[in-house]
C-alpha positions as CSV (number, residue, x, y, z in Angstrom):
1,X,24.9,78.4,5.3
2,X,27.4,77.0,2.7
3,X,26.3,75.0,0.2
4,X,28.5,72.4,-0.8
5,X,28.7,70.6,-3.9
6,X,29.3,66.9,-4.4
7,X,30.9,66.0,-7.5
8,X,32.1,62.8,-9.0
9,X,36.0,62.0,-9.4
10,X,37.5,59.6,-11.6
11,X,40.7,57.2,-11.2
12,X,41.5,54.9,-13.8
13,X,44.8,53.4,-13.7
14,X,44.2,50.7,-16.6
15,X,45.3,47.1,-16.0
16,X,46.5,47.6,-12.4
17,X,45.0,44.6,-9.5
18,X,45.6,47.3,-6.9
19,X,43.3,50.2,-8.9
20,X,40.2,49.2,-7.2
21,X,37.6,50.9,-4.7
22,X,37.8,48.3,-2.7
23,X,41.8,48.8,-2.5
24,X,42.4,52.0,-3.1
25,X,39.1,53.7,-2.1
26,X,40.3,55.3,0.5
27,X,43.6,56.7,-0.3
28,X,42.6,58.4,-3.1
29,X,39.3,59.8,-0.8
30,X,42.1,60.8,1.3
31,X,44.0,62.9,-1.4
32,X,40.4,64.1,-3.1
33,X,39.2,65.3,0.2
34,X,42.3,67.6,0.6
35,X,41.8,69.1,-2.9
36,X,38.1,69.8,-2.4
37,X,38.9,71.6,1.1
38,X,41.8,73.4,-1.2
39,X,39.5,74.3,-3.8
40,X,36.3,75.1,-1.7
41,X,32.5,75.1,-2.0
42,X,33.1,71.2,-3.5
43,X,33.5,67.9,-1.9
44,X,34.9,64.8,-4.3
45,X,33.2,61.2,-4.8
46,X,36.2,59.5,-6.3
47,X,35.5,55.9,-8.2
48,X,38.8,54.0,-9.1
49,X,38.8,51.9,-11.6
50,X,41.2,50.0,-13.7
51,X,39.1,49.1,-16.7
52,X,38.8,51.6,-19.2
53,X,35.3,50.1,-20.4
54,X,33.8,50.4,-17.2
55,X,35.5,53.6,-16.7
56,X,33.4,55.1,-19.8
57,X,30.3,53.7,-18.1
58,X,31.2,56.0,-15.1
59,X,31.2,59.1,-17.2
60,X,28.4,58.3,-19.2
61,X,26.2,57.6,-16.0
62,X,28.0,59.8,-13.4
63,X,28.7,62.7,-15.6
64,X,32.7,63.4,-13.3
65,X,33.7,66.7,-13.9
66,X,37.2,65.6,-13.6
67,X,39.4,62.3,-13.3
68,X,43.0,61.3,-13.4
69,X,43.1,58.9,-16.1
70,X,45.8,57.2,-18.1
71,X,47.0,58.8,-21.5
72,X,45.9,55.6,-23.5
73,X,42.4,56.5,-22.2
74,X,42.4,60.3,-22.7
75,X,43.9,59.3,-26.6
76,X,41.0,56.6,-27.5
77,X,38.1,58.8,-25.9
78,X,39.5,62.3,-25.8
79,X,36.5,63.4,-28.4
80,X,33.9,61.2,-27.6
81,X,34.0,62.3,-23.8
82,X,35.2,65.9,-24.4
83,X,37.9,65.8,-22.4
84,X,40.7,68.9,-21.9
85,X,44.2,68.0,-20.1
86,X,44.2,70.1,-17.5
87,X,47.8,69.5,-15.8
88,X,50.2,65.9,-16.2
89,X,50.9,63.9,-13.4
90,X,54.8,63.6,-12.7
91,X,55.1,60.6,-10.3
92,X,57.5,59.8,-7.5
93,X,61.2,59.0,-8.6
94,X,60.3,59.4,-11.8
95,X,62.4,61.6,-14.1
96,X,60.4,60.7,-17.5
97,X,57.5,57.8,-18.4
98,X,58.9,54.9,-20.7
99,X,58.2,51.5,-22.2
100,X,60.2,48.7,-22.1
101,X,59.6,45.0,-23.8
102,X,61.2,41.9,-21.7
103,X,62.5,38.6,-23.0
104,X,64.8,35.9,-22.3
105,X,68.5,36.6,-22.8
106,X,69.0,34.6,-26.1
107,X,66.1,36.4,-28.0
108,X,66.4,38.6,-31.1
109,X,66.7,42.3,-30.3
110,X,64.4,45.0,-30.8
111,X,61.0,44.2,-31.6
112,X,61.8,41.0,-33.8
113,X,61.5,39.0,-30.3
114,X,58.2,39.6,-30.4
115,X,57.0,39.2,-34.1
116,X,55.0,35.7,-33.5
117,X,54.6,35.7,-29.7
118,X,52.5,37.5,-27.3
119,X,52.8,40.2,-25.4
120,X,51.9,40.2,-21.7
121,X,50.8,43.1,-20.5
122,X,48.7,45.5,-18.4
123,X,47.6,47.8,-21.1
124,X,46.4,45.0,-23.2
125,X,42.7,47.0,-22.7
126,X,44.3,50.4,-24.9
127,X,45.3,47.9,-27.4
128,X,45.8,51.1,-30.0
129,X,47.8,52.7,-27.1
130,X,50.5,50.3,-27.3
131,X,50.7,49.9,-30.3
132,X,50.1,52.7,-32.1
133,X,52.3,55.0,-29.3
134,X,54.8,52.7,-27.2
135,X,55.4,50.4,-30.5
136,X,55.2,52.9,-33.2
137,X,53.4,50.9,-35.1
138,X,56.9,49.3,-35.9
139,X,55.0,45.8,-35.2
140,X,52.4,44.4,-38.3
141,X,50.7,42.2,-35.9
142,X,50.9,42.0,-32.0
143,X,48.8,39.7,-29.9
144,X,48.2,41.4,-26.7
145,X,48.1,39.2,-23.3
146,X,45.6,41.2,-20.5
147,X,48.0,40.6,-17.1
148,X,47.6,42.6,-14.0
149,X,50.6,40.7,-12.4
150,X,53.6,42.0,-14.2
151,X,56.2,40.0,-12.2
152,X,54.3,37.1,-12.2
153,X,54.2,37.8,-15.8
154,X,58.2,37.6,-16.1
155,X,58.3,34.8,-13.7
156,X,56.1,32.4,-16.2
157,X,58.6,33.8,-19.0
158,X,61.5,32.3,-16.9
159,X,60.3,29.0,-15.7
160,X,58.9,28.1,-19.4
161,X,55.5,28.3,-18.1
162,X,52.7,26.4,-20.1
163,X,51.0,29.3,-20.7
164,X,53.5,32.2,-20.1
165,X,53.7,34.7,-22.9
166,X,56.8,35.4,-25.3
167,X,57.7,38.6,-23.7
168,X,56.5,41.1,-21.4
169,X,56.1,45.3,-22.1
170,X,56.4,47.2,-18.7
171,X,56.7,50.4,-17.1
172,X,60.4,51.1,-17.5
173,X,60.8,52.1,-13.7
174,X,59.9,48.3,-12.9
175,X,62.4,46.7,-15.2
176,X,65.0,48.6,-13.7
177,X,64.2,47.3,-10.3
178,X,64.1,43.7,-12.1
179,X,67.2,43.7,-13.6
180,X,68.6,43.6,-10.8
181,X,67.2,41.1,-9.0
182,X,69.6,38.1,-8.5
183,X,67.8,35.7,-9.7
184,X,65.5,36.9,-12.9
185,X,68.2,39.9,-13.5
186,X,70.6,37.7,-14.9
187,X,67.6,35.4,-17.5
188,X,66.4,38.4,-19.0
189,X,67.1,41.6,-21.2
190,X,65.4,44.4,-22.2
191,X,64.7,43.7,-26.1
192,X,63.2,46.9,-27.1
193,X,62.7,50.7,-24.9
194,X,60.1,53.3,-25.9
195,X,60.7,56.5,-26.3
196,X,59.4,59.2,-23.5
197,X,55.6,58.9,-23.0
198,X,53.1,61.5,-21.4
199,X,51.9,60.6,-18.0
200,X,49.0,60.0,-16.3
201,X,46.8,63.3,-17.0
202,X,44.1,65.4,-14.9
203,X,41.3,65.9,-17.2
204,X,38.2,67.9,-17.5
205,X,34.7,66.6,-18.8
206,X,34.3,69.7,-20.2
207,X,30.4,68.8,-20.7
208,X,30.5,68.5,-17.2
209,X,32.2,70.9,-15.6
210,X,29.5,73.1,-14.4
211,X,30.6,75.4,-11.2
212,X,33.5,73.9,-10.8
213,X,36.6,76.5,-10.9
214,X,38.8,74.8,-13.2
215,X,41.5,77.6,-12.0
216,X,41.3,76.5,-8.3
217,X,41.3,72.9,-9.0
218,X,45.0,73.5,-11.0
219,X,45.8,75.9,-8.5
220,X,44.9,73.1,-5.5
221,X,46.6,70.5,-7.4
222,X,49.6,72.0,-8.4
223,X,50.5,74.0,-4.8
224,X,50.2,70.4,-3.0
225,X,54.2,70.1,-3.0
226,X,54.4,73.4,-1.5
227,X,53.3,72.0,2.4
228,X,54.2,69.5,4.5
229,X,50.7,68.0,4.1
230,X,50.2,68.6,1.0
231,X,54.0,66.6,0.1
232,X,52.3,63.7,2.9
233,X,48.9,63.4,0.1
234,X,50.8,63.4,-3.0
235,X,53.7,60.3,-1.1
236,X,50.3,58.5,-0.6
237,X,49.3,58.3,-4.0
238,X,52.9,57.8,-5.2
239,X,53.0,61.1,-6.9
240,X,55.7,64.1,-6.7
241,X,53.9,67.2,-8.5
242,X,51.2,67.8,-10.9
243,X,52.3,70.0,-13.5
244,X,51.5,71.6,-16.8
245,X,51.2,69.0,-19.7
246,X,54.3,68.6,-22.1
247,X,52.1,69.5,-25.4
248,X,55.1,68.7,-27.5
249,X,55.4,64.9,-25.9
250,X,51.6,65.3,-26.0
251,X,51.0,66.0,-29.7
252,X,53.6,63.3,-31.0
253,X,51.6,60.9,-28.8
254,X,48.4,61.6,-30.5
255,X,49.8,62.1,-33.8
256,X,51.1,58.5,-32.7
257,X,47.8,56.8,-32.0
258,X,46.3,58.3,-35.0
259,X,48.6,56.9,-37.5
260,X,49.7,60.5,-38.1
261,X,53.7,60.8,-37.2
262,X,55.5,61.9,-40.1
């Protein structure tokens, strides 16, 4: 008889409404389930979470061997939770992870449209994150606005809204689709771009890892692309390959967040 082991997964994609278990529960089962029969002798529990508070109180009380979890996260709690990247995620369409900050057409470029104002955003929760990595520190003080509605965000921006923030910093993939929408495409500009950011990372709790083959969960992972229903899992979760981090990008990040880039 096999004996097959049960092991917690985490999920945390900080700041987004649709990064719940309630919403997205089941997809990611979906795509865990095909990694555990991949990998063997395991079966996955995934929780997904987009709070990074609450997401610490999952590994503290859960003990996951593994998670996917946002590079903000891995940053702030990479020693405190012993975590190792194991393999970056590359997402659908794409070609490299960026930044950008939103105002009205009219505003100062760069980040002087946002010294004063606040800053809408979803990654208001890895406050160091954003400011340390996506803003190099180039900004003395930034007040942060926790959205999870980045277009509803932008909207309040263009109508003036009572309590609409003075800009907006989202993923660069969205802003392209924005600018060219009709009607907010031609009210807005793109004030200030990051540079090229890690990715969402698969990480092990090394404390935690017990029997799990670390080997067979990269190998699982990373030979998805290479079937028709492996390509299907990876569409569902938006995702074109998992593949080995980008230490360089990696390194700069961190040196980033601790204050450290020469």
């Amino acid at each position: 008889m096999q004996i097959v082991i049960l092991l917690a997964f985490l999920f945390l994609k900080t700041g987004e409404k649709f990064a719940t278990q309630e919403s997205a529960g089941a997809t990611v089962g979906e795509f865990t389930a095909c990694v555990a029969k991949a990998t063997g002798d395991v079966d996955f529990e995934p929780r997904v979470l987009n709070d990074p508070v609450k997401a610490v109180e999952f590994c503290t009380t859960k003990k996951p061997p593994v998670g996917i979890v946002t590079p903000g996260f891995y940053l702030a709690y990479q020693k405190a939770l012993d975590m190792e990247p194991l393999l970056e995620v590359r997402r659908q369409k794409i070609a490299t992870e960026r930044y950008v900050v939103v105002v009205k057409k009219g505003a100062s470029d760069g980040l002087d449209a946002v010294k004063g104002k606040v800053l809408a955003t979803t990654l208001a929760a890895e406050e160091r994150y954003v400011i340390g990595v996506i803003l190099q520190d180039k900004l003395s003080e930034v007040r942060l606005k926790p959205v999870t509605d980045i277009e509803g965000a932008v909207f309040d921006i263009v109508e003036g809204a009572k309590d609409s923030a003075g800009a907006v910093l989202m993923e660069e993939a969205a802003w392209q689709v924005m600018e060219k929408d009709e009607e907010l495409g031609p009210k807005l500009k793109a004030a200030y771009r990051s540079e090229e950011l890690p990715g969402a990372l698969v990480v092990a709790f090394r404390a935690n890892v017990g029997k799990l083959d670390l080997c067979k969960l990269k190998t699982a992972l990373t030979s998805l692309g290479k079937t028709d229903d492996g390509r299907k899992t990876l569409g569902s979760i938006r995702v074109e390959a998992f593949e080995d981090p980008n230490q360089p990008r990696l390194k700069k990040a961190q040196e980033s967040f601790l204050g450290k880039l020469q």
